[in-house]
KEDO-381938 format. One record per atom (N, C-alpha, C, O): residue number from 1; residue in three letters; chain; atom name; x, y, z. Coordinates in steps of 0.2 Angstrom, whole numbers, plus 5000, padded with zeros to 4 digits. Layout:
BEGIN
   pos   code   unit   site      x      y      z
   NUM    ALA      A     CA      X      Y      Z
...
***
This chain:
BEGIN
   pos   code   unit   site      x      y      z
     1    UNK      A      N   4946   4981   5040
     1    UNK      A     CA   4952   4985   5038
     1    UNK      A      C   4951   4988   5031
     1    UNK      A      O   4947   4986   5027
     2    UNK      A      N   4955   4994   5031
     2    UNK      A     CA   4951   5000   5025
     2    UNK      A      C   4960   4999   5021
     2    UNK      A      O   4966   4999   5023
     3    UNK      A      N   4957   4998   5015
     3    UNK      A     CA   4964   4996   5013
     3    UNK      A      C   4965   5004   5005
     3    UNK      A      O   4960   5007   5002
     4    UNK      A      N   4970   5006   5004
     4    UNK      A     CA   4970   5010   4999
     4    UNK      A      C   4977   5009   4997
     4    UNK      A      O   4982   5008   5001
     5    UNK      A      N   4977   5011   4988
     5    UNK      A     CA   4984   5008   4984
     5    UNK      A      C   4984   5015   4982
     5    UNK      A      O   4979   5017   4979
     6    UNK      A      N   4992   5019   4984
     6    UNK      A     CA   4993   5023   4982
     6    UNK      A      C   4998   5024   4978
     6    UNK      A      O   5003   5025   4981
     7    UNK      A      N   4997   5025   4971
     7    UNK      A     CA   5004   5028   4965
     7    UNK      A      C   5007   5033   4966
     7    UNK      A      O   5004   5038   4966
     8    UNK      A      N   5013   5032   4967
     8    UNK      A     CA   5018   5038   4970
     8    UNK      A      C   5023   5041   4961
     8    UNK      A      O   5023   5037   4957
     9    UNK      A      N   5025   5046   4961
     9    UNK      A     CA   5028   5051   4958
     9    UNK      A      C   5035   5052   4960
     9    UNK      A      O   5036   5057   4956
    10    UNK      A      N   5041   5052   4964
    10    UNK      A     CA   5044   5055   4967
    10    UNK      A      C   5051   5057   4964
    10    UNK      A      O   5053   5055   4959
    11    UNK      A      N   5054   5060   4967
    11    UNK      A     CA   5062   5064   4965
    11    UNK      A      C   5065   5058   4962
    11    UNK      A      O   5066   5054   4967
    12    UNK      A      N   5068   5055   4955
    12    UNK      A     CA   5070   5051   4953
    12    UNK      A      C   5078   5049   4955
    12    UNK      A      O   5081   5044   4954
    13    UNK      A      N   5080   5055   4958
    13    UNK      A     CA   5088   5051   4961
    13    UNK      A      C   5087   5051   4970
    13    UNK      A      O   5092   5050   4973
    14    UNK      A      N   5081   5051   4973
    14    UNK      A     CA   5078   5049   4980
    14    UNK      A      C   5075   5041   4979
    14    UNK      A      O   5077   5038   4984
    15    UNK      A      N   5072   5038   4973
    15    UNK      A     CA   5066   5034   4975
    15    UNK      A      C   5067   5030   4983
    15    UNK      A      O   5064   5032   4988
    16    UNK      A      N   5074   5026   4983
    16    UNK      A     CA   5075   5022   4987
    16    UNK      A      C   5075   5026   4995
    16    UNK      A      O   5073   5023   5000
    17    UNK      A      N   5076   5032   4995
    17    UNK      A     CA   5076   5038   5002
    17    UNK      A      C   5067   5036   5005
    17    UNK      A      O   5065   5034   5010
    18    UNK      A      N   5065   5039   4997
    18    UNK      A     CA   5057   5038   4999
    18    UNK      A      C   5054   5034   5003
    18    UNK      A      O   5052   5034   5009
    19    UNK      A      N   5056   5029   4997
    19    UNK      A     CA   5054   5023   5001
    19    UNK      A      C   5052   5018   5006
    19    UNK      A      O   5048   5015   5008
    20    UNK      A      N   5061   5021   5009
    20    UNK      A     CA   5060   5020   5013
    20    UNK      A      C   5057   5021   5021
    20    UNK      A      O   5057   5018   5026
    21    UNK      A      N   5057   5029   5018
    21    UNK      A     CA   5053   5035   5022
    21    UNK      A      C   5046   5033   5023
    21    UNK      A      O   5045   5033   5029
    22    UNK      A      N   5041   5031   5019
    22    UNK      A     CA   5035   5030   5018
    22    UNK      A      C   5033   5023   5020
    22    UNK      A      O   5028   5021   5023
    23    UNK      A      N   5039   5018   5019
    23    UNK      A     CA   5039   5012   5022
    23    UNK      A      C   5038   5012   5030
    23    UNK      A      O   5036   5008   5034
    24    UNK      A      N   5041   5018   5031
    24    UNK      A     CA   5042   5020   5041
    24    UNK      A      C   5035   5022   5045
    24    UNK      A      O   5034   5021   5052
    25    UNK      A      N   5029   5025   5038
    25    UNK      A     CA   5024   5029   5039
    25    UNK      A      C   5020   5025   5044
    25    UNK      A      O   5019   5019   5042
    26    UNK      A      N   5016   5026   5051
    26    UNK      A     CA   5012   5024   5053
    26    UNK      A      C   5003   5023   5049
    26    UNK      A      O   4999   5028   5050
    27    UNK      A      N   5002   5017   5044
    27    UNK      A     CA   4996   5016   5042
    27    UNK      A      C   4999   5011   5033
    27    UNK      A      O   4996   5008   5029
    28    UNK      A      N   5005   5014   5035
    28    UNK      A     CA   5007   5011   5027
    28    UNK      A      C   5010   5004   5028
    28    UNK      A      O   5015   5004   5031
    29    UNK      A      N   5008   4998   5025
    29    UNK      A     CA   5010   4992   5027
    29    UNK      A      C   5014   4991   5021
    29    UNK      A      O   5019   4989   5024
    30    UNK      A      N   5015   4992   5017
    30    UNK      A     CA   5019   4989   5013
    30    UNK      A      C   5021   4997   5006
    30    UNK      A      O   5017   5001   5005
    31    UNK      A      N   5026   4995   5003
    31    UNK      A     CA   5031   5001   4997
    31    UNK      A      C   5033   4997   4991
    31    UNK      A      O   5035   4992   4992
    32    UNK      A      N   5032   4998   4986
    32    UNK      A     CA   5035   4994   4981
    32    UNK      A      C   5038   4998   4976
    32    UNK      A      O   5035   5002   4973
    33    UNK      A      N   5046   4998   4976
    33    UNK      A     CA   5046   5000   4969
    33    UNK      A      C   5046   4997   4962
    33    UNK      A      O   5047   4991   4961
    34    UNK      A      N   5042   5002   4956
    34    UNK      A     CA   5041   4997   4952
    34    UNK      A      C   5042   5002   4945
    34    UNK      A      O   5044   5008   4945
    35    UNK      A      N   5042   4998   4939
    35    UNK      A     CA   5041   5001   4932
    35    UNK      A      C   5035   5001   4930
    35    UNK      A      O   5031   4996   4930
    36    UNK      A      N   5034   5006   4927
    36    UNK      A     CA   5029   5010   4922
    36    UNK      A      C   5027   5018   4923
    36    UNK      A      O   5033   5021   4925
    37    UNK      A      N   5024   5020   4923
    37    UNK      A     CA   5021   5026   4923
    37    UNK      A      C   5023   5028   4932
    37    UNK      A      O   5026   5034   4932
    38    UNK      A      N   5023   5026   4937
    38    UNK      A     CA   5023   5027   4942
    38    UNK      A      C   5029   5025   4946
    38    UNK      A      O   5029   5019   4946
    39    UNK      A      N   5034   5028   4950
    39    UNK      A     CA   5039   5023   4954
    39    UNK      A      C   5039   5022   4958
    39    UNK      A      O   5044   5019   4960
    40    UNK      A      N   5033   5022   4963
    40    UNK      A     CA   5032   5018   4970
    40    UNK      A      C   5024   5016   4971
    40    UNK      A      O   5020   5020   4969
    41    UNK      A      N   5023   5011   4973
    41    UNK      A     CA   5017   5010   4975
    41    UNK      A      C   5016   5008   4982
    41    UNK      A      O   5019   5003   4984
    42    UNK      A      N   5012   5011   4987
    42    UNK      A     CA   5011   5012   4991
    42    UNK      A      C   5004   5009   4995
    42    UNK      A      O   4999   5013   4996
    43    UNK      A      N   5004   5003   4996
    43    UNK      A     CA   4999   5000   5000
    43    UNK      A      C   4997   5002   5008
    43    UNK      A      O   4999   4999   5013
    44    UNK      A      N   4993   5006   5007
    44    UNK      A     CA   4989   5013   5016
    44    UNK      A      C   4984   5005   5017
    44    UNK      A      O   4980   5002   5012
    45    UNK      A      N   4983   5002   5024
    45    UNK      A     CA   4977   5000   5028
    45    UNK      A      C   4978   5002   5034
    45    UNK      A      O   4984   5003   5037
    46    UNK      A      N   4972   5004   5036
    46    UNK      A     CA   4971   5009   5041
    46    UNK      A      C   4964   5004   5045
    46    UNK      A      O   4961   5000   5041
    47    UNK      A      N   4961   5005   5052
    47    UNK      A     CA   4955   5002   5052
    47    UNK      A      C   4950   5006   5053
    47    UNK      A      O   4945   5004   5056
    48    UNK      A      N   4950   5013   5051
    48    UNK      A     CA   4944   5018   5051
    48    UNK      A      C   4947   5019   5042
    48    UNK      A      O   4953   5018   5040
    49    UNK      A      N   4941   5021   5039
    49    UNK      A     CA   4941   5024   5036
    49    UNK      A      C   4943   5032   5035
    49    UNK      A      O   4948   5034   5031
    50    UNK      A      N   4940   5035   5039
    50    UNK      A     CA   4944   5044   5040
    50    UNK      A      C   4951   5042   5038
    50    UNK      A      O   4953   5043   5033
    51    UNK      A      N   4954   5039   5042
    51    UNK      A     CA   4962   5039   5044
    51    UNK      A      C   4965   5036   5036
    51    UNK      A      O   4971   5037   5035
    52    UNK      A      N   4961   5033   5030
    52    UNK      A     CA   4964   5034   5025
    52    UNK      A      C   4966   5042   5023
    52    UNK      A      O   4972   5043   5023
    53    UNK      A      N   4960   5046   5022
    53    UNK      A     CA   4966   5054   5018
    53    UNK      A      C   4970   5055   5026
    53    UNK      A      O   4974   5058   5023
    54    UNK      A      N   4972   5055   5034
    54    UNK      A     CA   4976   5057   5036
    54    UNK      A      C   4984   5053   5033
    54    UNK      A      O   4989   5056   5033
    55    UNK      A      N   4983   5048   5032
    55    UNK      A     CA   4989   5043   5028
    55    UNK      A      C   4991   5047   5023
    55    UNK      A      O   4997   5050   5023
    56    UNK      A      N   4987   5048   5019
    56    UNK      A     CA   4987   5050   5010
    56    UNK      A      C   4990   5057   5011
    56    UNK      A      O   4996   5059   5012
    57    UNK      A      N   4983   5061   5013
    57    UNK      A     CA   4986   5067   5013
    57    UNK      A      C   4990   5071   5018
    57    UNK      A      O   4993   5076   5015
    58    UNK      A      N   4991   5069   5025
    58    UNK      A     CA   4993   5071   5028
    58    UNK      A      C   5000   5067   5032
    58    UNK      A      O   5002   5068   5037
    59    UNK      A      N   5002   5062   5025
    59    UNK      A     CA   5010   5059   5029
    59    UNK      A      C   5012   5057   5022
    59    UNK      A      O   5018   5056   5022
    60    UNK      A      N   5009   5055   5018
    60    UNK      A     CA   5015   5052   5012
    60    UNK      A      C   5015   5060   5006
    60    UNK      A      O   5020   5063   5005
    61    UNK      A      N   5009   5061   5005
    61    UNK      A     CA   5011   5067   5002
    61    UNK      A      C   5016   5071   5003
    61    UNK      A      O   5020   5072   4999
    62    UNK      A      N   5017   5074   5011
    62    UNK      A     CA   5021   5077   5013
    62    UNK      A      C   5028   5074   5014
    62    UNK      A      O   5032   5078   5013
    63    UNK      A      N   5029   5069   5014
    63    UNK      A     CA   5034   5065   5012
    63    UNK      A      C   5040   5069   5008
    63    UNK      A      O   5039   5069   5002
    64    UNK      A      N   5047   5072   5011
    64    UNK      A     CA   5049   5076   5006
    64    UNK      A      C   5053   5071   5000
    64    UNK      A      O   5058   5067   5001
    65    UNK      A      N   5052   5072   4995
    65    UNK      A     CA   5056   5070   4988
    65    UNK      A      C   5049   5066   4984
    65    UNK      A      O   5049   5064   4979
    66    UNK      A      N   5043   5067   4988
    66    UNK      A     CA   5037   5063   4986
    66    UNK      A      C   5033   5069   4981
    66    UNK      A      O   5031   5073   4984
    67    UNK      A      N   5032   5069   4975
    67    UNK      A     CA   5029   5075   4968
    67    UNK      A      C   5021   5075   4969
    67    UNK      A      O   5018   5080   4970
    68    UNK      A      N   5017   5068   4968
    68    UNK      A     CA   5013   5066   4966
    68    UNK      A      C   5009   5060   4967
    68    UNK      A      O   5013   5054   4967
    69    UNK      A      N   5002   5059   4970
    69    UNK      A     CA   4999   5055   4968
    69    UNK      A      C   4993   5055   4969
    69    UNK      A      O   4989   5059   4971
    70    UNK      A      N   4992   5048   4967
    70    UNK      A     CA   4986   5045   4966
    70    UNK      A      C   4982   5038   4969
    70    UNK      A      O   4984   5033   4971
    71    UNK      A      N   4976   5040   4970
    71    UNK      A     CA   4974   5034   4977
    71    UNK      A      C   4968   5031   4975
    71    UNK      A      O   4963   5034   4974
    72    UNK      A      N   4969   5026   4974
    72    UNK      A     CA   4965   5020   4974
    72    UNK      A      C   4961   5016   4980
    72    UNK      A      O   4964   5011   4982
    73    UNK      A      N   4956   5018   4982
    73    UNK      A     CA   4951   5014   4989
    73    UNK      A      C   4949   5007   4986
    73    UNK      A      O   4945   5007   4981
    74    UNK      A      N   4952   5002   4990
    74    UNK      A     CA   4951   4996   4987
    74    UNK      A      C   4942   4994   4991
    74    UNK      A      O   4941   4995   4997
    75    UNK      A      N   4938   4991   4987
    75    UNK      A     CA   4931   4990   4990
    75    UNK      A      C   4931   4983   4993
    75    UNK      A      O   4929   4981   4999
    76    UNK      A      N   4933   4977   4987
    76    UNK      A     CA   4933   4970   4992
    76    UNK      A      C   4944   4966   4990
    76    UNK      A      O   4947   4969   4985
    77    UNK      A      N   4945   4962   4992
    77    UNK      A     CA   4951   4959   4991
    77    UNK      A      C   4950   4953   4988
    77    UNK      A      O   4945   4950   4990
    78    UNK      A      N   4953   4950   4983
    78    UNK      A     CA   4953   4944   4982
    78    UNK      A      C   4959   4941   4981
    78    UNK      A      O   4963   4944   4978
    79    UNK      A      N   4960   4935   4983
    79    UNK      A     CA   4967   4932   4982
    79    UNK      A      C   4967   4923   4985
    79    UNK      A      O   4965   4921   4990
    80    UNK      A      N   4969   4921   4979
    80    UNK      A     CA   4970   4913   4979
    80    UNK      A      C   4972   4911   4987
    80    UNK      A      O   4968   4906   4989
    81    UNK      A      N   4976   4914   4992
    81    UNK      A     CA   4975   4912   4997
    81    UNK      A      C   4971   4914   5001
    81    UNK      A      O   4971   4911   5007
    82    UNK      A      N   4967   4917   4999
    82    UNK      A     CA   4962   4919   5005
    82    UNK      A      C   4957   4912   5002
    82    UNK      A      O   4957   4907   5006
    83    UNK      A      N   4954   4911   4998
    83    UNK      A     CA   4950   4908   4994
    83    UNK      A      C   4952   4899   4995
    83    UNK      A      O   4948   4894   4995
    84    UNK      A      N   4960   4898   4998
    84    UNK      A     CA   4963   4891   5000
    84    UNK      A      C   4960   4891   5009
    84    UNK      A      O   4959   4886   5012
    85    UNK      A      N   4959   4898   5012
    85    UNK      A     CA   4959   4897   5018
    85    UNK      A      C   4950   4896   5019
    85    UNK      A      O   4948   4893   5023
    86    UNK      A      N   4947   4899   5015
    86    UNK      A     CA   4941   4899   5017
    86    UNK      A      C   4939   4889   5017
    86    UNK      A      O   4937   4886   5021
    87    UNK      A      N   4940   4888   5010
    87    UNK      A     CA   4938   4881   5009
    87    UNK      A      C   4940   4875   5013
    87    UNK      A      O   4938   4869   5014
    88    UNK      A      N   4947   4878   5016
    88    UNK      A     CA   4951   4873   5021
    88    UNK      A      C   4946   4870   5026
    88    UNK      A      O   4942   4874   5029
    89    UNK      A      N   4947   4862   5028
    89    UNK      A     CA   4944   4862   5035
    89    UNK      A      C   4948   4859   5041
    89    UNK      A      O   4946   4856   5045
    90    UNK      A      N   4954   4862   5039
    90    UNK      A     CA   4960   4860   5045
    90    UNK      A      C   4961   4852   5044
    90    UNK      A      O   4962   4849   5049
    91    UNK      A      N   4961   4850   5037
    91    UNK      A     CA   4964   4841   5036
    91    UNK      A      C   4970   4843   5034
    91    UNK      A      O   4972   4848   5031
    92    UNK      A      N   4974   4839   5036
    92    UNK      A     CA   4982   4839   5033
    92    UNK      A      C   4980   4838   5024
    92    UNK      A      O   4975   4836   5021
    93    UNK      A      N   4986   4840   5020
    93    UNK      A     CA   4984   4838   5013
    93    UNK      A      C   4988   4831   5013
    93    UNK      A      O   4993   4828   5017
    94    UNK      A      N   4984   4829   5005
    94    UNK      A     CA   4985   4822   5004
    94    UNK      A      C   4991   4822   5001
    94    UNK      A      O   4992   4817   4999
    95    UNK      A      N   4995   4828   5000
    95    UNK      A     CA   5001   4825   4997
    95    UNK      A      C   5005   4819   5000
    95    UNK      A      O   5010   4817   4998
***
């Protein structure tokens, strides 16, 4: 799986329209609205590669009320659950 974080820009009395527009997009698994510099964050996985810029470029960009953005190609994942799953050997815990 090809994963990419994309910073959204968008019409500041839409965010939640967008949102939930982008939220709809086929390739985009998950929308976050957030504070700082950007108001939505946009996690694109896709399982080709190519099919990242059709996501980017050719369905959230277009997105109308969407101004702006910027896209991060994530290279490896790490996260405390993945790192619990790999370790596990299928024993119940000792709690």
């Amino acid at each position: 799986m090809n994963t990419a974080i994309v910073h959204i820009d968008c019409a500041t009395d839409s965010i939640p329209e967008v949102a939930e527009a982008l939220a709809a997009l086929d390739g985009v698994s998950e929308v976050y609205s957030v504070a700082g510099n950007v108001d939505l964050i946009a996690i694109v996985r896709v399982p080709k590669f190519d099919d990242i810029a059709e996501v980017i470029a050719g369905k959230i960009s277009k997105t109308p009320g969407v101004l702006n953005t910027e896209s991060h190609i994530a290279f490896r994942a790490y996260s405390k659950h993945d790192l619990e799953d790999a370790f596990a050997i299928g024993l119940p815990d000792a709690d």
